[in-house]
C-alpha positions as CSV (number, residue, x, y, z in Angstrom):
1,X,0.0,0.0,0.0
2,X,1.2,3.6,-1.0
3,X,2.4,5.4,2.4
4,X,3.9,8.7,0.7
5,X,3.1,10.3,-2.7
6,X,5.4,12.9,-3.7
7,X,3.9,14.9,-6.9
8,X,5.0,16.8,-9.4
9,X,4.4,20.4,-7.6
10,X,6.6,19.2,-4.9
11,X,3.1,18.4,-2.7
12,X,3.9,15.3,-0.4
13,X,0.9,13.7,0.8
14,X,1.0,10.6,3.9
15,X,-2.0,7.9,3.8
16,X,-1.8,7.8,7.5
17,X,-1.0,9.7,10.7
18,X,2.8,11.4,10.6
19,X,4.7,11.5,14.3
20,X,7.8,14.3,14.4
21,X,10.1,12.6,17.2
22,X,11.3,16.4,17.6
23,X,9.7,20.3,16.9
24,X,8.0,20.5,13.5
25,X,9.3,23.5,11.4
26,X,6.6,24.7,8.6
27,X,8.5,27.4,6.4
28,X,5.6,28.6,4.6
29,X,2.2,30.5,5.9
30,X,-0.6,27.6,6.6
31,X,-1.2,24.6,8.1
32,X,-4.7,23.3,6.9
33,X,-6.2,20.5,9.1
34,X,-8.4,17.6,9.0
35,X,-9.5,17.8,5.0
36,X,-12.8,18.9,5.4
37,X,-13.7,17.1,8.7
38,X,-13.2,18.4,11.8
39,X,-9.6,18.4,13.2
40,X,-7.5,19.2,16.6
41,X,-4.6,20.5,17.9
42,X,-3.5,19.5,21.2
43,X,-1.2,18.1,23.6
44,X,-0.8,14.7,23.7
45,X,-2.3,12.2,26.6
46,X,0.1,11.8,29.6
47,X,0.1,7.4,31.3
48,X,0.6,6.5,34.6
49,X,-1.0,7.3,38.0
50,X,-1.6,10.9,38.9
51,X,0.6,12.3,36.4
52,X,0.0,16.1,35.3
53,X,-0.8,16.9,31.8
54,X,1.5,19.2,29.4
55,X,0.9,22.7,28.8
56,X,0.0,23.9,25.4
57,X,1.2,27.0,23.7
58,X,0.2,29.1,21.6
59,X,2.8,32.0,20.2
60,X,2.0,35.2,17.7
61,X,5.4,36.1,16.2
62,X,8.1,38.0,18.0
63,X,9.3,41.9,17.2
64,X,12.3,43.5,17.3
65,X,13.0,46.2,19.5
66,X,10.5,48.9,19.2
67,X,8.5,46.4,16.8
68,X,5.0,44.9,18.0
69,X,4.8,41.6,18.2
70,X,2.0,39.5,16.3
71,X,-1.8,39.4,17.6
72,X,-3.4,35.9,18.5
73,X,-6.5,36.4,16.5
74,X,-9.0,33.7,17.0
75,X,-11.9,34.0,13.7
76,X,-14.7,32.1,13.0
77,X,-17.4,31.3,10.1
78,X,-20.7,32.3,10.8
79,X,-23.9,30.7,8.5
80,X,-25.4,33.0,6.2
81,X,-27.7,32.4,3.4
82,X,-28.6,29.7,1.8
83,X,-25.5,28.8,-0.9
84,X,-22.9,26.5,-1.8
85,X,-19.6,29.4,-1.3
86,X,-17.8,29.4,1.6
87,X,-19.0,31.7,4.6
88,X,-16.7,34.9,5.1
89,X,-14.5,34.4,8.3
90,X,-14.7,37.2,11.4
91,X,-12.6,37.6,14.0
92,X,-14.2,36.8,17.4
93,X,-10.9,37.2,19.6
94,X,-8.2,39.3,19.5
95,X,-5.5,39.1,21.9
96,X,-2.5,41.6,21.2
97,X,0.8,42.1,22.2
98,X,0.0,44.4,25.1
99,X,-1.6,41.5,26.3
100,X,-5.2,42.7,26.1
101,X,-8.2,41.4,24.9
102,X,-10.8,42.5,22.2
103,X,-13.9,40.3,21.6
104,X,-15.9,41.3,19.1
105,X,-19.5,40.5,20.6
106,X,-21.0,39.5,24.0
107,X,-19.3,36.8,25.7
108,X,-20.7,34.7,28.3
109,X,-19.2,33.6,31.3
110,X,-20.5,30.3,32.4
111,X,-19.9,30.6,36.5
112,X,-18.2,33.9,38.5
113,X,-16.0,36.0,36.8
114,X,-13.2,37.5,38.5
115,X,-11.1,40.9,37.3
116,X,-7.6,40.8,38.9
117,X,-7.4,43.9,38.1
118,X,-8.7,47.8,39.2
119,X,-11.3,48.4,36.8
120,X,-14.0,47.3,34.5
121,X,-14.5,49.7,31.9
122,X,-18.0,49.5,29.9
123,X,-19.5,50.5,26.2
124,X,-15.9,52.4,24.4
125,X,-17.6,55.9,24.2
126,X,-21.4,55.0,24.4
127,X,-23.5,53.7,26.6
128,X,-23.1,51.1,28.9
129,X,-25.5,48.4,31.3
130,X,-24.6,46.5,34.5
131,X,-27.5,44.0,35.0
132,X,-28.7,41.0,35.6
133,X,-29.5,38.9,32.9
134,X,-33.7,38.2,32.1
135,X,-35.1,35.1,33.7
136,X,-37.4,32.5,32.1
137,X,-41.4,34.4,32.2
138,X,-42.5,32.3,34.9
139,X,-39.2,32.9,37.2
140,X,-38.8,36.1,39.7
141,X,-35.9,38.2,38.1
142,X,-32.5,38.1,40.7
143,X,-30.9,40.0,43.0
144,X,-28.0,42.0,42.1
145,X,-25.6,43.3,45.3
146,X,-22.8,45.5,44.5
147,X,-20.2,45.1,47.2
148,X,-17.0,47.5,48.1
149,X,-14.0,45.3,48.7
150,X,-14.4,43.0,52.7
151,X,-11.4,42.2,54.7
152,X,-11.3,38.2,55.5
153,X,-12.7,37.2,58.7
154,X,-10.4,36.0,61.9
155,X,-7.1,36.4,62.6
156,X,-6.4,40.1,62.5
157,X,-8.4,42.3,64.6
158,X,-9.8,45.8,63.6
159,X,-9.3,46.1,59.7
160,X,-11.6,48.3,57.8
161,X,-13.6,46.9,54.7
162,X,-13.1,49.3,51.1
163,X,-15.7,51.9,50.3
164,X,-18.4,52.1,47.2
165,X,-18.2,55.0,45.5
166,X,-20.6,55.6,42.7
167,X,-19.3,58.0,40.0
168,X,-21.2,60.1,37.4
169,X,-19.2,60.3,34.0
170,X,-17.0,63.4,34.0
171,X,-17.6,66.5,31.9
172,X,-15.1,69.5,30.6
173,X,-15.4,72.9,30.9
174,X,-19.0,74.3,31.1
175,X,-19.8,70.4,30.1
176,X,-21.4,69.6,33.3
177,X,-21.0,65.9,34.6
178,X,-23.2,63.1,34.4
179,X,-26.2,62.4,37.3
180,X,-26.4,59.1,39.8
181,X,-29.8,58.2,38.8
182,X,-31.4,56.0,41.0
183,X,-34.7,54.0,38.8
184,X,-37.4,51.8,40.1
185,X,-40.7,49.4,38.5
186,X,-43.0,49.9,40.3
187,X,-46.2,47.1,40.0
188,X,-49.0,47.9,37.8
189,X,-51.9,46.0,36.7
190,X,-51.9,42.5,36.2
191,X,-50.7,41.3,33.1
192,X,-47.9,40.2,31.4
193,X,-45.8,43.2,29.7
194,X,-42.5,44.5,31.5
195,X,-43.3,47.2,34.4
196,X,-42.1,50.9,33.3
197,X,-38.8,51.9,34.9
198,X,-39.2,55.4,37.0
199,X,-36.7,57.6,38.1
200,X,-36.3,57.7,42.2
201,X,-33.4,59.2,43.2
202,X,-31.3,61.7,41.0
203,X,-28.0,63.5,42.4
204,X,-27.1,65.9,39.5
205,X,-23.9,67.5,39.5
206,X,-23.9,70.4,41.0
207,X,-24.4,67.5,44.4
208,X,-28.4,68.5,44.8
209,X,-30.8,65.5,45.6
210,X,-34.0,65.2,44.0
211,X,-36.1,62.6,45.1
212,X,-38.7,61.8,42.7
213,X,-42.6,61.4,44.3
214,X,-42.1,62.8,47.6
């Protein structure tokens, strides 16, 4: 049986699977998996009793001095109409050489997400929202606590927990800044259409309180 063709265009192609015994070099641009069915890239399966798996990396190219070095861009294919061409590929995932990270639509965090860092920064120049997400039409909608930082319990005696400070968005010059609005649903009649938010609260930015209904 044929295990290596070598054509005419300098193509080699193997019948079966290929093992490199060291690191695999691929001088030009692409490697192109799997042939039109689905294919993986991964570490191989460690034996033995308790034994840790290897770590898989992933590189973008190095610069040189004041030089970038490359993005990891992660793109996918979404359906479109009905057709026989190829769907155009997006990018979903960019993460650049600064280390950050750009998705390109919502993503969806399947259990708590922690930021190690200072901030969370919401909506690049428009609006943003900090909610909860709907529930099913026959389920109460959640809770949602916002919480200043807690010191851990025990130990050490007398340590003060962080404070919550609640920020309008900063103007410039005669721009004045943005109001802490405070909004409420109150109940309505019965039925089964969303209940109209209502503003409460409002500390505009001059610091006066208005208090909405009182």
């Amino acid at each position: 049986a044929t295990a290596l063709t070598i054509s005419d265009d300098k193509s080699a192609s193997f019948a079966d699977a290929v093992t490199v015994g060291t690191d695999l070099t691929v001088t030009g641009s692409d490697i192109v998996l799997g042939n039109g069915s689905n294919g993986t890239i991964g570490s191989a399966a460690v034996s033995g009793t308790d034994t840790a798996g290897k770590n898989l990396t992933i590189n973008a190219g190095q610069g040189t001095g004041s030089g970038a070095g490359g993005d990891i861009i992660f793109q996918v294919a979404n359906a479109g109409g009905s057709g026989s061409s190829a769907n155009a590929l997006a990018t979903a995932l960019t993460i650049s050489d600064d280390k950050s990270a750009s998705f390109a639509d919502a993503v969806t965090v399947g259990t708590d997400l922690t930021v190690t860092g200072s901030d969370i920064v919401l909506g690049n120049g428009a609006a943003g929202t900090f909610k909860n997400e709907a529930t099913a039409h026959n389920v109460a909608g959640k809770a949602l606590t916002i919480s200043a930082g807690s010191t851990t319990a025990a130990t050490t005696d007398n340590i003060a927990g962080g404070a919550l400070t609640l920020q309008g968005g900063q103007g410039k010059g005669t721009g004045a800044g943005g109001d802490i609005i405070f909004q409420v649903a109150n109940a309505g009649s019965t039925g089964s259409s969303l209940n109209s938010y209502a503003t409460a609260l409002t500390i505009s930015d001059d610091s006066s309180v208005t208090v909405t209904g009182h």
